[in-house]
C-alpha positions, 0 to 999 in steps of 0.5 A: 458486485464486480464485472469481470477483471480482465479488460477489453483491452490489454496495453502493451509497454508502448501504449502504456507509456503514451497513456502516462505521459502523452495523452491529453489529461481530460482523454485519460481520465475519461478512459480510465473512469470508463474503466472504473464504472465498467468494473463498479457499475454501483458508483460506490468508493470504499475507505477503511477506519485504520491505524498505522502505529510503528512498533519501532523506529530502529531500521538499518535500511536507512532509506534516503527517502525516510526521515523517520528510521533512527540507528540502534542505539540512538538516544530516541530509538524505540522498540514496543513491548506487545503489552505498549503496542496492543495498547497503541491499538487499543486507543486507536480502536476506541476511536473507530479504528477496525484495521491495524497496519503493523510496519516497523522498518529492518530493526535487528533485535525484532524476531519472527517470536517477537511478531507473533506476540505482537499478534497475540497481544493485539488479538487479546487487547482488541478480538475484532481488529484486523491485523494487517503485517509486515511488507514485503521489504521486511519480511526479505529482511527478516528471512536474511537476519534469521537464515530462513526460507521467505515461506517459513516466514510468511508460514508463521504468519499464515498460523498466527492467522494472519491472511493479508499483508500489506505492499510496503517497501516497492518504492520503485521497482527498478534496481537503478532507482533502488541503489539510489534511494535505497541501496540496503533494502530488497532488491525488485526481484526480492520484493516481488519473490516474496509477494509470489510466496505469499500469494502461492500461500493464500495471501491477498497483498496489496502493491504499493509505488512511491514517485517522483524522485529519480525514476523515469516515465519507463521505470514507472510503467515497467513497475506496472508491468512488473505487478500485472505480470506476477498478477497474471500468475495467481489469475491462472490459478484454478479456484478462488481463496478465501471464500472468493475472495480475489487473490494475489494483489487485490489493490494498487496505490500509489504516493509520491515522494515527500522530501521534507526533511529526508536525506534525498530533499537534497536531491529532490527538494520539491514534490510533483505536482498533484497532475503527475499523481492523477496521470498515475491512477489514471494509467494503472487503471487502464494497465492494471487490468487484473487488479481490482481495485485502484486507490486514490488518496486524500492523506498522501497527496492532497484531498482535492488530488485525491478527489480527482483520483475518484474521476481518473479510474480509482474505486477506493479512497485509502484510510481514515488514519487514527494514527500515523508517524512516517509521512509525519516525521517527513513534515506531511501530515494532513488529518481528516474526519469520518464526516470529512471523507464521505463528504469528499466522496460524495461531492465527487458524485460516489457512495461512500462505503465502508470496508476490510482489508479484504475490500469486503464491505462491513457498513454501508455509510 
């Protein structure tokens, strides 16, 4: 059981950006964690048992950042049949795998009919998965390919019924970062038009930001704003979605940038430092007051900066991925167990839980 969302205090961009970058790293995170405890008094973080299996490599995007994407055409480009990515799947949930996030990046030979066969398939192969597609990025993009509406598109997916989408594709939302890192990609206000379509239609979405490549402090803490401000929207909604279950964004998570063997390595050829990560959970937690939940994780950082996430403000701990190509292909690829992660949890002096993607718990661990 949750306290109510709205905290007693409200940050202005001023003091939003004193939190990031100049108070002292022990006094934020004891604010945020006060936060934390006031919003989830029970002292429990949540994970979820996921698989992310790439239906394709084939994106025309070609973000700076990515070292995954390959051009159509290329002698390893690759494009899953339903019957290969139901099967991808299945082993996944044969190893304990109860969500499924689809992502596949801007292939233009993928349709809206190709998707819901993906669907279908999945739902044939495994009834009890949750599946959990596409990202904002890629439905701007399939709306553009096919010369349809951004709602007739998430319309198909609501009557394929799928009911949540992930936040993929935000990266920063500032058009100068994006024509830096990702020029062909949707623009912010693109990305955030579709996740305000999305949650007029019912969606619960989560909102995602990717750091530590050419943005500013400002740039960040205008991100934050930027989602609280669309959050604020679907709040003053009357009623509850989904048999009250909260609406709009229902969780932050943030990853820095790896460069590994991308494009932007030579730009930017060191990671952050794990401190940054930290100051960032610890600011969405104050900033983010409309938002439920805050993730901290052990995969995309580091599991000693993903345990201190857990005391800087963040209730939820990410994914056990089963399966995973992105960061990989990136040259991150970190792995952990079931065991691992609720030993994490519990040395940070929480209950772990398991839960959904709609941050419903489904078992106690």
């Amino acid at each position: 059981m949750t306290t109510p969302l709205v905290s007693p205090v409200r940050y202005d961009r001023r003091q939003a950006l004193e939190l990031l970058t100049q108070l002292p790293m022990g006094e934020l995170m004891a604010l945020a964690h006060a936060e934390r405890t006031r919003r989830f008094p029970d002292g429990q973080v949540t994970f979820v048992m996921d698989t992310n299996p790439n239906y394709t490599n084939v994106c025309i995007t070609q973000c700076r950042f990515c070292a995954f994407c390959r051009p159509p055409g290329a002698e390893d480009a690759y494009l899953f049949s339903p019957e290969e990515l139901a099967a991808t799947v299945l082993r996944s949930v044969k190893k304990g795998a109860t969500t499924v996030l689809l992502q596949g990046g801007h292939n233009p030979d993928v349709t809206p009919e190709l998707w819901q066969q993906y669907i279908i398939a999945i739902r044939e192969a495994c009834p009890d998965v949750h599946i959990h597609p596409f990202s904002p990025a890629e439905i701007a993009f399939m709306a553009e390919k096919e010369n349809m509406p951004v709602r007739e598109v998430l319309r198909i997916l609501w009557d394929a019924g799928i009911r949540t989408l992930p936040g993929g594709g935000a990266e920063i939302l500032s058009d100068r970062v994006r024509q830096i890192i990702a020029p062909r990609k949707a623009s912010a206000q693109e990305w955030l038009s579709v996740c305000k379509t999305a949650h007029e239609l019912g969606f619960t979405t989560t909102a995602t930001l990717m750091f530590g490549h050419v943005e500013t402090d400002a740039e960040i803490i205008d991100h934050l704003f930027a989602l609280r401000d669309l959050q604020d929207k679907v709040e003053a909604r009357p009623g509850d979605q989904d048999g009250g279950r909260p609406g709009g964004f229902v969780s932050f998570i943030p990853w820095s940038f790896k460069p590994g063997q991308t494009d932007l390595a030579r730009t930017v050829p060191q990671p952050v430092h794990p401190v940054r990560y930290v100051r960032i959970i610890a600011t969405a937690r104050l900033v983010l007051d409309n938002c439920p939940h805050i993730q901290s994780s052990w995969f995309s950082e580091s599991v000693a900066a993903g345990q201190l996430g857990l005391l800087a403000g963040a209730d939820d701990f990410g994914g056990i991925l089963v399966e995973e190509n992105v960061h990989k292909e990136a040259g991150h690829a970190p792995t952990t167990t079931l065991e691992d992660v609720l030993t994490i949890i519990r040395r940070a002096g929480f209950t772990p839980a398991r839960r959904d993607s709609h941050y419903q718990l489904v078992k106690s661990s």
